[in-house]
N, C-alpha and C positions, 0 to 999 in steps of 0.2 A: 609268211608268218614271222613274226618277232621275236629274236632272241632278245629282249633287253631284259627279261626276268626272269632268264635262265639260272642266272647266277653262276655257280660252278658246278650245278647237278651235270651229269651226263646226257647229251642226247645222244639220241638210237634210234633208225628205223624202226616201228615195228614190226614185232614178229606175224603172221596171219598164216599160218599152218593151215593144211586142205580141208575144207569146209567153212575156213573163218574168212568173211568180207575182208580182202584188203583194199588200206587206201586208195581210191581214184577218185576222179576230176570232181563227184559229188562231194567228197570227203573234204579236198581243198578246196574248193567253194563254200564250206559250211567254214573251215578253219579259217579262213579270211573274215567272215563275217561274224565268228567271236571274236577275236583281234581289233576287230573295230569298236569289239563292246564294251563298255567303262564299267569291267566287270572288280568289282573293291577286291583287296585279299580278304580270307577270310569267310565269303561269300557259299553261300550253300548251292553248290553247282549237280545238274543229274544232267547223263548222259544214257541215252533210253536207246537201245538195239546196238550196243557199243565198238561192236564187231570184234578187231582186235586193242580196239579202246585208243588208236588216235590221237580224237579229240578229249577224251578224258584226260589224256596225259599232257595234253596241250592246255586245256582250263587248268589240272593240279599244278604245271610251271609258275602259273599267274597267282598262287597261293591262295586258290579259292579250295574248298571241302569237296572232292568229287568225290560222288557215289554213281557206277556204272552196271545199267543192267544190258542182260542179253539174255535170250531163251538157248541160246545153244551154250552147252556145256564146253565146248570145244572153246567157244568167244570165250569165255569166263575164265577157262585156263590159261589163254593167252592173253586177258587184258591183264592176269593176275601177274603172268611172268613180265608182262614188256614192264610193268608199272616200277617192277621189283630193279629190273634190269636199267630203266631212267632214272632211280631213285625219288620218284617222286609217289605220298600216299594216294592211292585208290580205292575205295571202297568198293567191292565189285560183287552183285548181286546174281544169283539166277533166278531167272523167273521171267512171265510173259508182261510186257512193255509196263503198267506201274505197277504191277501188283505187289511184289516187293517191297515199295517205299508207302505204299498206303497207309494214309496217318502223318508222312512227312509230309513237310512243306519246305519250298526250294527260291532259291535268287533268278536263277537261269536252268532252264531246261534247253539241252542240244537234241536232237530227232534226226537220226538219218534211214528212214526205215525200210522198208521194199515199197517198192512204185512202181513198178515196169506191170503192166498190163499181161495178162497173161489168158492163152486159147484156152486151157483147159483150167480156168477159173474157180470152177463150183467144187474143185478137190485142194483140199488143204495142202500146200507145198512141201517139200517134205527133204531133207539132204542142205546140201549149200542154195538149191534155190528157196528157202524161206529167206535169204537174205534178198533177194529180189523181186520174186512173183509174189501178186498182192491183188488175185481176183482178176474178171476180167477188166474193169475200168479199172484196175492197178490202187483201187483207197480200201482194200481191205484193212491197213493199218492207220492211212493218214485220215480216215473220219472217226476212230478211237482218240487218235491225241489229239484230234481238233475239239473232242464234244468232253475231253478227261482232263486235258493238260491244265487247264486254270483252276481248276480241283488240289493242282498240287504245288500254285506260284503262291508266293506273297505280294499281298499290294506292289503296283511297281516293277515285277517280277516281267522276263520276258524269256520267251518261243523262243530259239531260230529254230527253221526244221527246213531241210533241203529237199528238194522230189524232184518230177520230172516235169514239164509241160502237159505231155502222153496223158497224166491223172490228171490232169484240169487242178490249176491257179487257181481262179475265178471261186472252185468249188470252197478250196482251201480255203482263202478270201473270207467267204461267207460264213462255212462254219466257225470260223473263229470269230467272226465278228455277231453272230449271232449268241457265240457263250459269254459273250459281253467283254472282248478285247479289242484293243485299234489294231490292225494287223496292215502289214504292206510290205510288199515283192523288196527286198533290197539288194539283192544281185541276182544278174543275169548269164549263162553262159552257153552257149551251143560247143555242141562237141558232136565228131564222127559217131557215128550208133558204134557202140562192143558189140561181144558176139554173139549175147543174147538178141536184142534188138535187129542184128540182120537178119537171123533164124525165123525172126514175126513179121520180118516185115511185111510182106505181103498180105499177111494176116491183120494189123495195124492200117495199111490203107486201104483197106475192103470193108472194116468197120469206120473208115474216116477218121482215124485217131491221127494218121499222117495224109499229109496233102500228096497230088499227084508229083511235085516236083519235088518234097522234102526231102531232104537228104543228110541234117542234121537234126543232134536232140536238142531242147533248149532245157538246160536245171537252171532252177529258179532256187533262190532263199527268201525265207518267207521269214518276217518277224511279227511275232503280236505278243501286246504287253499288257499286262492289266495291270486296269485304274487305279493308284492311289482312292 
């Protein structure tokens, strides 16, 4: 990630206290693929399941307007402190993925939501794994911001959302391209399974979500933009 618009704010790890998502390898794979974004200052940026807010605080360096939600009270506290602690403004919402900002409209929307496939699917997740479990095919959240997210861009306006391989690209792919956006995969990365992932795994290649020889995850970043 690029410091060259830091100026002379502070940076800091953030905080992510027990129950809050912290950064990993999905996190810097989405922050690489804003960095690449020719996002103006000034720009009206939302950052939607924020965790400990990351990349919220990575868009407000760039002098874009972030507004960051999360459903957990715990995220919201700590995106509230790191933001304070960076010096950079945050707007930061609670509430479940837009429903807070309904009514706005945005430059850039960042999506890092739960994707991990999960056995016991048909029961709403509930603790720190609503940061990850997301149904059994794992899109209990990425087919909301696939069929909602152009609801809330401006012409022009563009996606990135990171996921896993596990909930199917392709899907993603589609739905966005069917709510009328160009959308396409722009980074790749395999990484060791964490320790969710070994716990399923057997579970994972018995429904075919992993081949017999897999033995890494692939996260994808997906972008889709609508049309001028």
């Amino acid at each position: 990630m690029s410091d060259s618009n830091l100026g002379t704010r502070r940076r800091v790890n953030p905080l992510a206290p027990p129950g809050v998502y912290a950064p990993q390898e999905d996190t810097e794979l989405l922050a690489g693929a804003l960095s690449d974004e020719p996002v103006r200052p000034g720009s009206d940026v939302l950052d939607v399941g924020t965790g400990s807010g990351a990349l919220a605080l990575a868009a407000a360096r760039r002098g874009t307007r972030v507004t960051a939600v999360d459903v957990s009270w715990r995220a919201v506290c700590a995106t509230r402190l790191n933001a304070l602690m960076a010096g950079v403004p945050v707007q930061v919402r609670h509430g479940n993925l837009f429903a807070p900002v309904r009514g706005r409209s945005f430059d850039l929307i960042l999506a890092n939501p739960p994707y991990v496939p999960a056995p016991d699917g048909g029961m709403a997740p509930r603790g720190a794994a609503r940061a990850w479990d997301a149904g059994h095919d794992g899109r209990l959240v990425l087919d909301r911001i696939c069929g909602e997210a152009h609801e809330l861009l401006r012409p022009g306006g563009v996606l990135l959302l990171v996921q896993s391989a596990l909930s199917g690209t392709e899907l993603t792919l589609g739905h966005l391209r069917a709510a009328g956006m160009k959308a396409a995969v722009t980074r790749r990365q395999h990484i060791t399974f964490g320790p969710v992932l070994r716990t399923r795994e057997r579970w994972l290649r018995e429904r075919a979500l992993l081949g017999p020889d897999e033995n890494r995850e692939e996260l994808v970043v997906v972008r889709a933009e609508l049309p001028v």
